[in-house]
C-alpha positions in Angstrom: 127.1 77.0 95.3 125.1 77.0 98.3 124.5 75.1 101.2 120.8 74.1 102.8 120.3 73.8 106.4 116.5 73.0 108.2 116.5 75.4 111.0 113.9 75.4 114.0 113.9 75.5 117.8 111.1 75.2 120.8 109.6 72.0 119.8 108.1 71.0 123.0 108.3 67.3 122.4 105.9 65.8 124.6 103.6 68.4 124.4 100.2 68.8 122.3 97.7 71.5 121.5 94.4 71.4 122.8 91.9 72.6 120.5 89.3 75.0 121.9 86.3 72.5 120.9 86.1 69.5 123.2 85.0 67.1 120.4 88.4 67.6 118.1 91.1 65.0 119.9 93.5 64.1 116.2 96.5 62.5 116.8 97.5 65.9 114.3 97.7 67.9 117.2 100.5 66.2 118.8 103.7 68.0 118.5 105.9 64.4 117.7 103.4 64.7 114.7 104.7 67.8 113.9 108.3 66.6 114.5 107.7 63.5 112.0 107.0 66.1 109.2 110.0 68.2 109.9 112.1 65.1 109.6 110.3 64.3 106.4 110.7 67.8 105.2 114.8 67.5 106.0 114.7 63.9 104.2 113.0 65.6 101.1 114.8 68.4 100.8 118.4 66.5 101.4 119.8 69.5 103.9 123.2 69.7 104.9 121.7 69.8 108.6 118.9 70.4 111.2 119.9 73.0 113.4 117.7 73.1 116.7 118.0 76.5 119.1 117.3 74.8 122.3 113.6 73.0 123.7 113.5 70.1 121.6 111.8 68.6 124.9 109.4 69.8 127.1 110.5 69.5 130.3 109.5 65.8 131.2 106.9 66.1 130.3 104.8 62.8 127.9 108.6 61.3 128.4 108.0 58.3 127.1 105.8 59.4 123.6 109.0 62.6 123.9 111.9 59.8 123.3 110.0 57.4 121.1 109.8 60.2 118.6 113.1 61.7 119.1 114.8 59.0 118.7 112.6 57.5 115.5 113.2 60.9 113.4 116.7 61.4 114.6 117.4 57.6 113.5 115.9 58.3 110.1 118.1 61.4 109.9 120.9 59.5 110.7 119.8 56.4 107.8 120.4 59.7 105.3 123.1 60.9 106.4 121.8 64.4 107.5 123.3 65.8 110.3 121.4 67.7 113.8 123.0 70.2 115.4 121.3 71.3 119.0 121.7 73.0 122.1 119.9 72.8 125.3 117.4 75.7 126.3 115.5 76.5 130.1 113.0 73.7 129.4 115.5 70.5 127.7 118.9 71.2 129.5 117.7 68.6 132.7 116.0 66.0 130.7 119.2 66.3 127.8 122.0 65.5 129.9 119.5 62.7 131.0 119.0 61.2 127.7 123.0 61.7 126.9 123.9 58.1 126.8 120.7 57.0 124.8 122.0 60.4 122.3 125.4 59.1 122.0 124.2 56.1 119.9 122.9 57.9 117.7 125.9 59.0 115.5 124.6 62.4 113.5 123.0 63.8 116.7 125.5 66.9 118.4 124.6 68.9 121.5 126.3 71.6 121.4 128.2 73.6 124.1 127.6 71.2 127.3 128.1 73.3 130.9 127.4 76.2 129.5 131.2 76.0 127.7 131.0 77.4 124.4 131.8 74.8 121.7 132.3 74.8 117.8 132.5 72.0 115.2 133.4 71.4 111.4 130.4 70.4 109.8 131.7 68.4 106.5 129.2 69.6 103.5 128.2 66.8 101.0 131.3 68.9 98.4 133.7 68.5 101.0 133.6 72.2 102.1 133.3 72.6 105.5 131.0 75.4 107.7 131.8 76.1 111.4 129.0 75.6 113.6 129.0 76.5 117.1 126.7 76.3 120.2 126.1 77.4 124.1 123.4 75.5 126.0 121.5 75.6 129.4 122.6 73.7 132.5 119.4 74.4 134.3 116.0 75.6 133.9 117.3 79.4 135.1 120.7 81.0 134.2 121.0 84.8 134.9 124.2 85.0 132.9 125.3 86.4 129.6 126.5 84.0 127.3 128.5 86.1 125.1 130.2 88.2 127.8 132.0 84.7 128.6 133.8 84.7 125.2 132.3 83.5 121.8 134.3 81.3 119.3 136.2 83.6 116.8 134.9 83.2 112.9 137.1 81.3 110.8 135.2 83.0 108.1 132.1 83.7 106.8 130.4 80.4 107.0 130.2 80.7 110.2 126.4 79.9 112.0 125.8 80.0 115.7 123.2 78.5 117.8 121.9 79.9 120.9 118.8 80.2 123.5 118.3 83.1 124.6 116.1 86.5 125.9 117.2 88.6 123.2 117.2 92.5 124.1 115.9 91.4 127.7 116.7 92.8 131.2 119.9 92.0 132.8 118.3 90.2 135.4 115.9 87.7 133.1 116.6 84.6 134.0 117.0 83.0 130.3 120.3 84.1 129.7 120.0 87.4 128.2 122.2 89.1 125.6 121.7 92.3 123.7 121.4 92.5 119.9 124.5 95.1 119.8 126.7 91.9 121.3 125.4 89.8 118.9 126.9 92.1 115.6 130.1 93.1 117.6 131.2 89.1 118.0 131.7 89.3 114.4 129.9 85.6 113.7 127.8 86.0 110.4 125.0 84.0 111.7 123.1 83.8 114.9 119.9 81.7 115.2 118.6 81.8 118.0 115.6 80.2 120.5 113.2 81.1 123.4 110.4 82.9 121.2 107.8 80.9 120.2 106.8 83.4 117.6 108.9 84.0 114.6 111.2 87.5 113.7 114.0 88.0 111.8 115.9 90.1 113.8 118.4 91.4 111.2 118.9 90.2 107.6 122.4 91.6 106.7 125.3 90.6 108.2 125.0 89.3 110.6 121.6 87.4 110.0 119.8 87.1 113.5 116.6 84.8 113.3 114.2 83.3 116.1 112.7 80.3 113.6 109.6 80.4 116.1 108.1 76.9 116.9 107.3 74.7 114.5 103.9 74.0 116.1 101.6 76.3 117.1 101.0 75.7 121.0 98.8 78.3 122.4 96.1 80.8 121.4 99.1 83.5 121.5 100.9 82.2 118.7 99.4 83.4 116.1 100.0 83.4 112.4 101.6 80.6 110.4 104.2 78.5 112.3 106.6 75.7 111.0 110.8 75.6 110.5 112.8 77.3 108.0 114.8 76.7 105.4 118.0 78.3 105.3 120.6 79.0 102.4 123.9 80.3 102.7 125.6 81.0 99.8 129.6 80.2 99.6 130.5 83.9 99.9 128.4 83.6 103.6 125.4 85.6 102.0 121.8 84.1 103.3 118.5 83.5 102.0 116.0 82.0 104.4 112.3 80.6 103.8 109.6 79.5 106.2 107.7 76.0 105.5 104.4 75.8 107.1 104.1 72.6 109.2 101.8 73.2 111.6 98.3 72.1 111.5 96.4 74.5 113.5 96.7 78.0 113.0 95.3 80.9 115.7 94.7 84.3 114.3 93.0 87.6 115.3 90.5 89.4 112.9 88.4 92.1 113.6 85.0 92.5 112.2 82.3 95.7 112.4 79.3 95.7 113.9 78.2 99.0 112.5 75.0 98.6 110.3 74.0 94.8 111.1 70.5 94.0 110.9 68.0 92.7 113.3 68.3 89.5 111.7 71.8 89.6 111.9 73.4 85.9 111.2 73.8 85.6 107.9 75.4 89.0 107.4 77.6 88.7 110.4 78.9 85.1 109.1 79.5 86.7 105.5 81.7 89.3 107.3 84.1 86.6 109.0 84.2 84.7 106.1 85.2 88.4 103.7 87.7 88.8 106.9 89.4 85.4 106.6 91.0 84.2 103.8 93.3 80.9 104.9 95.8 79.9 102.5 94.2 76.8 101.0 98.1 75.6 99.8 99.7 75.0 103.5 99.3 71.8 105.4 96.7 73.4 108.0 94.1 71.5 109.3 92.3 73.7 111.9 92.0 77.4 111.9 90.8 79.2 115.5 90.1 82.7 115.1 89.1 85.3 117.4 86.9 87.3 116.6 87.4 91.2 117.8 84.1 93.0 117.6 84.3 97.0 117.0 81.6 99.6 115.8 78.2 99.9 116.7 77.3 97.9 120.6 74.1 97.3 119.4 74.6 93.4 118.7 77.7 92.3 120.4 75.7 90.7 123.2 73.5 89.0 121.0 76.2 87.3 119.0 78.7 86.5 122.0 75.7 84.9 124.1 74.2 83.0 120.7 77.5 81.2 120.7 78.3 80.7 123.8 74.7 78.7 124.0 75.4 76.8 120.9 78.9 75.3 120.6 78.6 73.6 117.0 77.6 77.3 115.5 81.5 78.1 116.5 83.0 76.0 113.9 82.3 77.2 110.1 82.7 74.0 107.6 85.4 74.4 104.7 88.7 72.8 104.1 90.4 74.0 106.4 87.9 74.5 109.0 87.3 77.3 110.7 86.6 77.7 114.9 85.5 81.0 116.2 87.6 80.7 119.8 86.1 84.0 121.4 85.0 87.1 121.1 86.4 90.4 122.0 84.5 93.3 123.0 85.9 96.7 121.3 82.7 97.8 119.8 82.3 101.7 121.3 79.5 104.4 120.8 80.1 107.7 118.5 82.6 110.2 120.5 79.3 112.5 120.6 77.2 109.9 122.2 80.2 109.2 124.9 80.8 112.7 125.6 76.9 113.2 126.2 76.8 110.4 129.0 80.2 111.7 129.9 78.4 114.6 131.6 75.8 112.5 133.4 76.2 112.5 137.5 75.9 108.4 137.7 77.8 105.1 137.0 77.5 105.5 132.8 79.4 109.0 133.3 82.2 107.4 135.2 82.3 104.9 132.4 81.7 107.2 129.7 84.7 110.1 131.4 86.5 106.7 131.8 87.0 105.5 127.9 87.2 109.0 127.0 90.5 109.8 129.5 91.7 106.0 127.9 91.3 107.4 124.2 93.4 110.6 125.0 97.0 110.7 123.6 98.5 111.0 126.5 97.2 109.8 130.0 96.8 111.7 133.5 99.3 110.6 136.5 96.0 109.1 138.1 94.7 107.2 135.0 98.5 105.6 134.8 98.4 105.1 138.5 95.0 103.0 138.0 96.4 101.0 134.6 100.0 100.5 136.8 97.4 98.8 139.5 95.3 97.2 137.0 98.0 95.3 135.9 99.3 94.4 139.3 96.1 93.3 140.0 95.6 91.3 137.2 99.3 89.7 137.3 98.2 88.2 140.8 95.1 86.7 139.8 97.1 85.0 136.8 99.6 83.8 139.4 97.2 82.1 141.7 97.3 78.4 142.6 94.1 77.7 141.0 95.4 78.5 137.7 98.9 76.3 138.4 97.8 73.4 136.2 97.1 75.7 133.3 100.7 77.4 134.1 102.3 74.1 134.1 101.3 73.6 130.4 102.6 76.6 129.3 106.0 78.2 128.9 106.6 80.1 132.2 107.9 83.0 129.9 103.5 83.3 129.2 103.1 84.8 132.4 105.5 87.8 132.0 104.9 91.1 133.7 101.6 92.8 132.3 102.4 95.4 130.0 100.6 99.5 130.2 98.8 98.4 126.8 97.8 95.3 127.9 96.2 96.6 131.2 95.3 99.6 129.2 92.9 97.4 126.6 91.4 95.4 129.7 90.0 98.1 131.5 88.5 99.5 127.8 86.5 96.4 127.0 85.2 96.4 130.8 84.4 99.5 130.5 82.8 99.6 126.9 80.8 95.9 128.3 79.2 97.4 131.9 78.1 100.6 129.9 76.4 98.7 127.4 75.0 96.5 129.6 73.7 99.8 131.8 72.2 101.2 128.7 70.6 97.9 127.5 68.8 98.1 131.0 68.5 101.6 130.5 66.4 100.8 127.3 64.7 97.7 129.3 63.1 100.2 132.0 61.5 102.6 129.9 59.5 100.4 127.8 
C-alpha cells in the first residue's frame, strides 16, 4: 500500500512571466494558470494531499487575481475531498495571516506552524491509516533564526513528512531561516520537503528524503530546465518514490553552439546547429522555449550573428510546436592558445587582453588577478543594486541578487575581454585594407 501526496512550493500567486518577445502576452503565462493545472493534476490523480513549502503568494502583489485563484482551486480541492497542507515562507507569511479568516472557510486548507511554533497534524488517508504531517512557518519577510534548534516534533514513526522554508546549508546569518542538512538527518523525521529554491534538487533520497520541489512555474531566465510539482509516494514501511510532472509552459535553457568552421554565408548552417543542439520534449505541456544561445570557437562570426538579431526581432523566434525564442547570446568564442599567446607578447591594449584571458584560463589564479575578480564582483554587485534597477528587483525574489560569486565575476571579465579583443582585431583587419 502506498500513499500519494502532490508536493510543490514557491508559487508566486500573483505573479507572471514576461516573455522576452514583446508580442507574446497569453493568459498561459500567468502563474494562477499554472496553479489551475496543479489543482487539476491533484483532482486527477486523487492524492491524499497537496503539500505547499511556503510562497504560495507573492507578496501582495496582483492581490486580487492572487485570491480569486487561491481560493477557486482550493474550493475545488475541497469539493474532492483532497486535503492542502502549507506553511508560510519570507514572501506569504504577511499576506497569509491576512487572508486567515477568508482560509478558515475553507475546510481542507491547513497552515501549518503559525508564530513560528512548530505544529503537527494527523492526516486521515482515504484506508483510515493516518500520516503525521508537521510544519514551521514565517512571521515576517526576514527571520535570522534556526528553526530546528527550537525543537522539532518527535516521529511517531516512519510516516512521518515535514514541511519547511528554508536556506538549506546557508550562513548563520541569512536571513531565511537557515538550517544545515546535518540537523535535518539528526531530528530523526523521515521526510523533509522543503521551500525557498526556485530550482529543483533532491537533496538526499534515503532516509531521510530531503527535496526542494522547485516552482512549479518557471519565473525567470535563471530557472532553467523543466519546472512543475511532484508527485510523491510513500510506501507503508515509510520508503519514498518521488516523480516530477511538467506543468509549466515556458521553459529557459542554456545551449552552447560552435562557431568553428561556419561559412561566409552562415545562416542556414548556424540555424541547423541550434536546431541539432535542442531537442524539446514534444510530450510535456510547454508552450514556449527561450534559449540562450552560448557562442564558443572560432570569433570570426559572433558579431555578425549577435548584431543580425538584434536588428531583426522576428529571426529570434524559430517556428515548431513548441516554439523556440533565442533570448541572447553569449560571447565565449576564443582564439587558438597559439594565436593568444602571440598577441600576448604585443606592448599594446590586445596584449593586456590577450595576458588577461591567458592568467583567467590558468588553474590556479595570482593574488592580483583574485584581487581584480574580488573587485569585479563588488563592482558589479553595486551596479545591480542601484535604484534604477529597483522596479526590476521588485519583480524578483530578493534571494536573485545574492552576493556575486569568484566564477561568476570570473566569466564576466572573460567575455569582456574575449569581445574588446575581437573587436580590436576586427579594426585591426579594417585598417589595413
Amino acid at each position: 500500500m502506498s500513499y500519494k501526496f502532490l508536493v510543490t512550493g514557491d508559487i508566486h500567486l500573483g505573479r507572471r512571466t514576461v516573455h522576452p518577445s514583446a508580442e507574446i502576452n497569453d493568459p498561459q503565462l500567468s502563474v494562477s494558470h499554472s496553479w489551475q493545472r496543479l489543482i487539476e493534476t491533484a483532482i486527477e490523480h486523487q492524492v491524499e494531499a497537496v503539500l505547499i513549502t511556503g510562497d504560495l503568494i507573492d507578496k501582495e502583489n496582483a492581490w486580487f487575481e492572487a485570491l480569486h485563484s487561491l481560493k477557486s482551486g482550493l474550493q475545488q480541492l475541497d469539493q474532492n475531498d483532497i486535503k492542502v497542507y502549507a506553511v508560510a515562507g519570507n514572501h506569504d507569511a504577511l499576506v497569509l495571516s491576512q487572508l486567515d479568516e477568508i482560509l478558515a472557510e475553507i475546510p481542507c486548507f491547513s497552515l501549518l506552524g503559525k508564530g513560528r511554533q512548530w505544529e503537527q497534524v494527523q492526516h486521515q488517508c482515504r484506508d483510515g491509516n493516518r500520516i503525521e504531517i508537521a510544519g514551521w512557518s514565517f512571521d515576517k519577510e526576514h527571520l535570522q533564526v534556526n528553526p530546528v534548534a527550537s525543537g522539532v516534533p518527535e516521529p511517531g514513526g516512519s510516516l512521518s513528512i515535514t514541511l519547511l522554508h528554508t536556506d538549506l546549508n546557508g550562513p548563520p546569518d541569512s536571513r531565511y531561516a537557515p538550517v544545515s542538512e546535518r540537523e535535518l538527518i539528526d531530528s530523526g523525521r523521515p521526510i523533509w520537503l522543503l521551500g525557498h529554491i526556485h530550482k529543483l534538487e533532491v537533496v538526499r533520497e534515503g532516509s531521510p528524503f530531503i527535496l526542494y520541489p522547485g516552482s512549479p512555474h518557471s519565473l525567470h531566465a535563471n530557472e532553467t530546465g523543466m519546472h512543475g510539482p511532484w508527485m510523491m509516494n510513500i510506501a507503508s514501511d515509510g520508503r519514498v518514490h518521488a516523480e516530477q510532472i511538467p506543468l509549466s509552459p515556458i521553459r529557459y535553457e542554456e545551449i552552447e553552439i560552435s562557431l568553428d568552421d561556419l561559412p561566409e554565408d552562415w545562416k542556414s548552417e548556424f540555424l541547423s546547429r541550434v536546431m541539432q543542439q535542442f531537442k524539446g520534449d514534444q510530450s510535456t505541456p510547454v508552450q514556449w522555449n527561450v534559449i540562450d544561445v552560448i557562442c564558443t570557437g572560432d570569433p570570426t562570426h559572433f558579431d555578425a550573428i549577435d548584431q543580425y538579431f538584434q536588428q531583426d526581432e522576428t529571426e529570434r523566434e524559430i517556428g515548431g510546436s513548441p516554439s523556440i525564442y533565442i533570448r541572447k547570446f553569449v560571447n565565449r568564442t576564443s582564439l587558438p592558445p597559439a594565436n593568444l599567446e602571440s598577441m600576448a607578447e604585443r606592448a599594446n591594449l590586445e596584449g593586456i587582453l590577450a595576458r588577461l584571458l591567458i592568467q583567467l584560463d590558468q588553474p590556479e589564479n595570482s593574488d592580483a588577478l583574485k584581487e581584480l575578480l574580488q573587485e569585479a564582483g563588488q563592482v558589479r554587485q553595486k551596479v545591480l543594486r542601484h535604484d534604477v534597477f529597483k522596479p526590476i528587483h521588485d519583480d524578483q525574489d530578493e534571494e536573485a541578487s545574492e552576493p556575486v560569486t569568484a566564477e561568476e565575476s570570473e566569466e564576466l571579465l572573460k567575455q569582456a575581454a574575449r569581445e574588446w579583443l575581437t573587436e580590436l582585431r576586427k579594426q585591426s583587419e579594417e585598417m589595413q585594407r
